[in-house]
C-alpha positions in Angstrom: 36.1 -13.7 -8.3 32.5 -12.2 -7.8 31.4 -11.9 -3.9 28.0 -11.5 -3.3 27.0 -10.0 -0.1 23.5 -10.5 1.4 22.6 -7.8 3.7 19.9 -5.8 5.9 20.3 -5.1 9.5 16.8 -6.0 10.1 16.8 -9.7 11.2 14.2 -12.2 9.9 13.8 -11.0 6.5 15.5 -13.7 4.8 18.9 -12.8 4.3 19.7 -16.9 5.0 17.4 -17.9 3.0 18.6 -15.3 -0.2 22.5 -16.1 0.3 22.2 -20.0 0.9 19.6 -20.1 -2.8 22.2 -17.7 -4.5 24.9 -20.2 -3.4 23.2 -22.9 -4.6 22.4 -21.1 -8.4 26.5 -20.8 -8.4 27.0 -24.3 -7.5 24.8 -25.9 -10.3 26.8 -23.7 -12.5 29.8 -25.8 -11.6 31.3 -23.2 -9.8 33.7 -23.3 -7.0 31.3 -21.7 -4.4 32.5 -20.9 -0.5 29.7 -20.0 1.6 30.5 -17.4 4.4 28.5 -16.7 7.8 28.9 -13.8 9.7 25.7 -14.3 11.6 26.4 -15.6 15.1 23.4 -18.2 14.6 25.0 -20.0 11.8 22.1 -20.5 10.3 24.0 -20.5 6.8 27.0 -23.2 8.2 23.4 -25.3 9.6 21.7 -25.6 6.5 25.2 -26.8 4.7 25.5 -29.3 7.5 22.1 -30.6 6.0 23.2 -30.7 2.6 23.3 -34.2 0.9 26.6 -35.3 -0.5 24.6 -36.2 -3.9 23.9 -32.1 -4.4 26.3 -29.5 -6.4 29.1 -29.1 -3.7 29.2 -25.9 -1.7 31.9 -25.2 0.8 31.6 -23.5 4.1 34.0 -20.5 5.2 34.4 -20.0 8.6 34.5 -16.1 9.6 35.3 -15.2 12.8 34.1 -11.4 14.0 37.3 -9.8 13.7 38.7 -12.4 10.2 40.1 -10.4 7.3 37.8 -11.5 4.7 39.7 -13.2 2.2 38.2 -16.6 0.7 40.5 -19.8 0.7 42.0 -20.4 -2.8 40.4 -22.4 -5.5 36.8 -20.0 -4.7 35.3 -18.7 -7.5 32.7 -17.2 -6.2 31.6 -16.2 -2.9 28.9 -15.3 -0.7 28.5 -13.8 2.6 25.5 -14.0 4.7 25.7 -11.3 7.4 23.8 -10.9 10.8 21.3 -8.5 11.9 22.4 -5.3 13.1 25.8 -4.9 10.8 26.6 -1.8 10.3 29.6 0.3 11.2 33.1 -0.3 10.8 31.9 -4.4 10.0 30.0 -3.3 7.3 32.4 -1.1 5.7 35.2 -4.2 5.5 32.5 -6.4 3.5 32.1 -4.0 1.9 35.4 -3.0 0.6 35.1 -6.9 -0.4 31.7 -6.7 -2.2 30.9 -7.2 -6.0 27.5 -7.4 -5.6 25.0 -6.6 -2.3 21.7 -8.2 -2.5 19.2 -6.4 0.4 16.3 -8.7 1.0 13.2 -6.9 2.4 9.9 -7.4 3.3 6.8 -6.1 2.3 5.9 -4.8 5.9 6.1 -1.2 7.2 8.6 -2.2 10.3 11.2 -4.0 7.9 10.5 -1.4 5.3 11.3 1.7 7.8 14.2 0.0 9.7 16.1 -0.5 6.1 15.9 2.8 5.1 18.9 4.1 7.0 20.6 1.1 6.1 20.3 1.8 2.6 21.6 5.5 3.3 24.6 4.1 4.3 25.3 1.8 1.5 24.7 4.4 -0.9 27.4 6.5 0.7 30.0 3.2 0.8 28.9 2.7 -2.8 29.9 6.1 -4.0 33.5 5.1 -2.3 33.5 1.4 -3.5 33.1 -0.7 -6.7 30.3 -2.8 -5.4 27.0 -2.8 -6.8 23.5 -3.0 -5.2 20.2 -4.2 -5.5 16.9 -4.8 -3.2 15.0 -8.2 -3.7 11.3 -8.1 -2.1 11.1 -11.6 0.0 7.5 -12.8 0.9 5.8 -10.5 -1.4 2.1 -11.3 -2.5 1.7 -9.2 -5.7 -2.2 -9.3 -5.3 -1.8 -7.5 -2.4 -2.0 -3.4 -1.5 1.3 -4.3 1.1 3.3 -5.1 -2.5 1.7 -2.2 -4.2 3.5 -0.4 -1.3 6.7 -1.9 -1.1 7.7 -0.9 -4.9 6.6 2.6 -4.4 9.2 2.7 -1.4 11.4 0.6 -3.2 11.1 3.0 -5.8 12.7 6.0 -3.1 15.4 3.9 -1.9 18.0 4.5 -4.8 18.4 1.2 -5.4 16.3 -1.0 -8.0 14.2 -3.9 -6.9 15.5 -6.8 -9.2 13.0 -9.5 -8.2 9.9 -10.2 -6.0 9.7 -14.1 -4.3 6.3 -15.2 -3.3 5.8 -16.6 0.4 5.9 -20.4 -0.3 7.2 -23.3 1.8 9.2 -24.9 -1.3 12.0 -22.4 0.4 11.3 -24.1 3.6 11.2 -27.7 2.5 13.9 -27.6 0.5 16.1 -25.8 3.5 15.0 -28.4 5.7 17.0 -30.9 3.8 20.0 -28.4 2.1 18.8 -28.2 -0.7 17.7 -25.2 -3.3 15.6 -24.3 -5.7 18.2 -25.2 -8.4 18.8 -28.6 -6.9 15.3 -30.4 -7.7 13.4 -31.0 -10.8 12.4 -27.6 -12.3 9.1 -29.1 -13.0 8.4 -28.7 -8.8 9.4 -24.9 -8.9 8.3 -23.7 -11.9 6.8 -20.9 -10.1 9.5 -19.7 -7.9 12.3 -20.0 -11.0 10.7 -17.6 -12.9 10.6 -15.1 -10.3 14.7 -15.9 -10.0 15.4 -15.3 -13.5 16.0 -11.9 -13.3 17.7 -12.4 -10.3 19.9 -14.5 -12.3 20.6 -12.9 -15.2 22.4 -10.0 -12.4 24.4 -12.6 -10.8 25.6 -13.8 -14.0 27.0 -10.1 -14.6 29.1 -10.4 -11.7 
């Protein structure tokens, strides 16, 4: 049973948005998918709240602070959306849980700084663990000398950048309502699902 964890201590960088599209890509699958919130603002457990009953189904998992993590049975996959400033023993339990950590960052120099450290210490639990990681750039205009940046310090971290995801309000729209990218006609996204594929094509491994 793969479980995908989303983190970066950084808040705001779109760890929600990253875990709740990833559970949706499971769910039109046809997977059994349990959604997990560590964060303390729920925003994860909100946007399922707003989910029409129509959509691919996609259950919540509540995780209380000091919870083993162990998903409910019938999961086939999982994801876990974490809160800002995990790190620590916290971090090291969903960790030891972890098939697969996506790090969302941001093409700015405060976000890209504050992660470094973070990454440090995933590398170390990596070297210890079976989990494997990977960075994916969130907001990132590729016309732009901020993204020519970001994948030369991507390029430092250890880790490899599997997608960029342009700054576009489909993400807000469709969160607005519970929905994903994989949940509309592909025709509206066209854009934004072939930045996911390679994305994909990791999750897929998992």
């Amino acid at each position: 049973m793969p479980v995908i964890v989303v983190a970066n201590p950084k808040g705001g960088v779109g760890k929600s948005t990253l875990a709740t599209q990833v559970a949706g890509y499971y769910a039109r699958q046809g997977h059994a998918v349990m959604l997990g919130d560590l964060d303390r603002q729920q925003s994860a457990r909100l946007w399922l709240g707003l989910r029409p009953p129509q959509a691919a189904a996609i259950a919540a998992w509540d995780l209380g602070e000091d919870e083993v993590l162990r998903p409910p049975r019938g999961t086939t996959h999982v994801v876990i959306d974490t809160p800002a400033g995990l790190h620590g023993k916290r971090l090291k339990e969903v960790l030891k849980r972890a098939d697969r950590v996506l790090v969302p960052l941001q093409a700015s120099v405060f976000d890209i700084y504050a992660t470094r450290a973070f990454v440090d210490e995933l590398l170390e639990s990596r070297h210890a663990g079976r989990f494997e990681a990977a960075v994916v750039g969130m907001r990132v205009d590729e016309r732009t000398h901020a993204a020519e940046q970001f994948r030369r310090f991507v390029e430092t971290l250890g880790l490899p950048l599997l997608a960029t995801l342009r700054d576009t309000q489909n993400y807000v729209h469709l969160a607005a309502h519970g929905l994903t990218l994989f949940d509309v006609n592909p025709s509206r996204v066209e854009k934004d699902l072939a930045q996911w594929q390679p994305l994909c094509r990791w999750l897929d491994k998992a």
